[in-house]
C-alpha positions in Angstrom: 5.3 -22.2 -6.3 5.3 -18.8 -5.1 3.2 -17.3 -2.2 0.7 -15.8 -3.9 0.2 -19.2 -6.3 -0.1 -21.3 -3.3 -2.5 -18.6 -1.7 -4.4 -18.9 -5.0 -4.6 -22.9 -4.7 -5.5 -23.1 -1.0 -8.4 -20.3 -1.7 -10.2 -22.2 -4.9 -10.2 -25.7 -3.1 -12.1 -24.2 -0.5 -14.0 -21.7 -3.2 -13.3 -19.0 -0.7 -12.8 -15.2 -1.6 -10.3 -12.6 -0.5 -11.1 -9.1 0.5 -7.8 -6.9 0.6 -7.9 -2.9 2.9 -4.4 -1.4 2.7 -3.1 1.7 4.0 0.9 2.4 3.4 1.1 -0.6 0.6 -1.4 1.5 -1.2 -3.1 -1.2 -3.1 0.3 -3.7 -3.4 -1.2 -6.2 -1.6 -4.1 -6.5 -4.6 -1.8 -5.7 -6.7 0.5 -8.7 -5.7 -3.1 -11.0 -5.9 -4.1 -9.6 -9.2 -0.8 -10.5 -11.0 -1.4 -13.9 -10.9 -3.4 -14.9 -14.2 -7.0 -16.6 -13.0 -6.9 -14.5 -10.2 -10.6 -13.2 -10.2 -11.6 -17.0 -9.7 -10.4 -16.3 -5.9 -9.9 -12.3 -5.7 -12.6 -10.4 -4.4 -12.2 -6.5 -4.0 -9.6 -4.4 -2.4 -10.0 -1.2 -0.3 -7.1 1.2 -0.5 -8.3 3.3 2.4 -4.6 5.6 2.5 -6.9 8.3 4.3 -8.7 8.4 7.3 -11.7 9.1 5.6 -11.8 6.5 3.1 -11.2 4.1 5.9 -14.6 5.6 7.6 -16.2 6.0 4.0 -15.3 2.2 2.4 -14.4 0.1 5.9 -17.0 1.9 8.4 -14.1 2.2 10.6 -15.2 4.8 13.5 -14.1 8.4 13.6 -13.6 8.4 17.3 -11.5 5.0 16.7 -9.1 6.9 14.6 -9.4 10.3 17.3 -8.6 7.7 19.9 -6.2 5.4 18.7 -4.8 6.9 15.9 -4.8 5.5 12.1 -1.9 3.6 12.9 -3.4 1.0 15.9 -4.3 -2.3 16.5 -8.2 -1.3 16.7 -8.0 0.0 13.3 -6.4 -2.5 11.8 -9.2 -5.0 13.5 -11.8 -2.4 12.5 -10.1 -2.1 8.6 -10.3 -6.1 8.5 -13.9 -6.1 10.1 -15.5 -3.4 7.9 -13.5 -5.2 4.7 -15.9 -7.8 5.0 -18.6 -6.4 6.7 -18.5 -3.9 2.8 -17.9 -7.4 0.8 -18.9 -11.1 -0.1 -15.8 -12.2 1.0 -14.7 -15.1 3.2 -11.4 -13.9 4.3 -9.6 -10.8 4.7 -6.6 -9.0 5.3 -5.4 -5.4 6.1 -2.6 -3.0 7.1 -1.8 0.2 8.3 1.3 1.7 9.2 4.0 4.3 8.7 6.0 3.7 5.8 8.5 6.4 6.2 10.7 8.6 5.5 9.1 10.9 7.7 5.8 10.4 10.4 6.8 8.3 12.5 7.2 9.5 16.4 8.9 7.6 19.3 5.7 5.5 20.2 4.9 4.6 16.5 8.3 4.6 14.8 8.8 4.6 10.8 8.8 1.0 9.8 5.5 0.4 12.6 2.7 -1.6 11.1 -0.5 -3.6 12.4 -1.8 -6.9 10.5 -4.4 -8.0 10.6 -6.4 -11.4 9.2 -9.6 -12.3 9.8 -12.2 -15.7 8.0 -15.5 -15.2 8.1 -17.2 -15.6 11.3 -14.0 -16.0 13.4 -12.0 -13.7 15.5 -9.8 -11.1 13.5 -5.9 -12.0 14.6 -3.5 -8.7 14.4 0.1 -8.3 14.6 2.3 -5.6 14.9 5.7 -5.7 13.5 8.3 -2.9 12.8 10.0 -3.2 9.9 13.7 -1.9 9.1 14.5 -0.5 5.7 13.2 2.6 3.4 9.9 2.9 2.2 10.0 0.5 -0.3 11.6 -2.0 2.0 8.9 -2.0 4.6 6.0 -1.6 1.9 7.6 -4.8 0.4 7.8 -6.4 3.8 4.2 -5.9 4.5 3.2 -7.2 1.3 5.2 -10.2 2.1 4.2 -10.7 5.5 0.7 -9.9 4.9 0.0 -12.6 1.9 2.6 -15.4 4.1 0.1 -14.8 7.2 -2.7 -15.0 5.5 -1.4 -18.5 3.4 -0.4 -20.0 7.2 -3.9 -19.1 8.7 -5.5 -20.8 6.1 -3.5 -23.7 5.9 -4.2 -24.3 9.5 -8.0 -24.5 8.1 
């Protein structure tokens, strides 16, 4: 049983939804979700919020959060998560934002930089940040991965 099968299982015996807001996967994270046939039993909505202003226009995430922190910050990511189910019916969420590279990255956010984060319904949002090593597609991939394996272990723990 893949990921995304046992992420599927966990969700329905609790009849909990998931909300997805991506930045640098660009919708792979739903993508990865929606592959899986019967997945609208447990899938929700996802938010592919690639621009600042989508993330402010879908998520709610504050303009002077971005100004401040930049798109690419642990209080966006905990603002992306927030706002995905703050803007849904959803009882979990995930979301990401990062730099997928080749180019944009800097010495204090590198290419391969991205912020996690998970949050359930009335709990505390957890983020992560992780720097992933690779090309593009290798740190999309890696965030798909991570995101989905993060999500599995924090409901398990449930």
């Amino acid at each position: 049983m893949n990921v995304v099968e046992h992420l599927a299982e966990r969700l329905r015996v609790h009849g909990w939804r998931l909300a997805t807001a991506e930045s640098c996967t660009g919708g792979l994270i739903a993508g990865a979700c929606t592959e899986l046939a019967g997945s609208s039993d447990w899938f929700e909505r996802g938010f592919v919020t690639y621009s600042n202003a989508a993330k402010s226009e879908l998520l709610g995430v504050a303009p002077a959060l971005i100004a401040a922190h930049g798109a690419v910050s642990e209080p966006v990511a905990r603002a992306m998560v927030e706002g995905a189910l703050q803007h849904s019916p959803a009882d979990w969420a995930v979301a990401v934002t990062g730099i997928a590279g080749p180019g944009g990255g800097s010495l204090d956010k590198p290419v391969g930089l991205v912020w996690l984060a998970w949050l359930q319904r009335g709990g505390a949002a957890h983020v992560e940040r992780k720097v992933f090593e690779g090309d593009r597609a290798a740190v999309r991939a890696a965030t798909v991965a991570l995101a989905l394996a993060g999500l599995l272990e924090r409901i398990d723990r449930r």
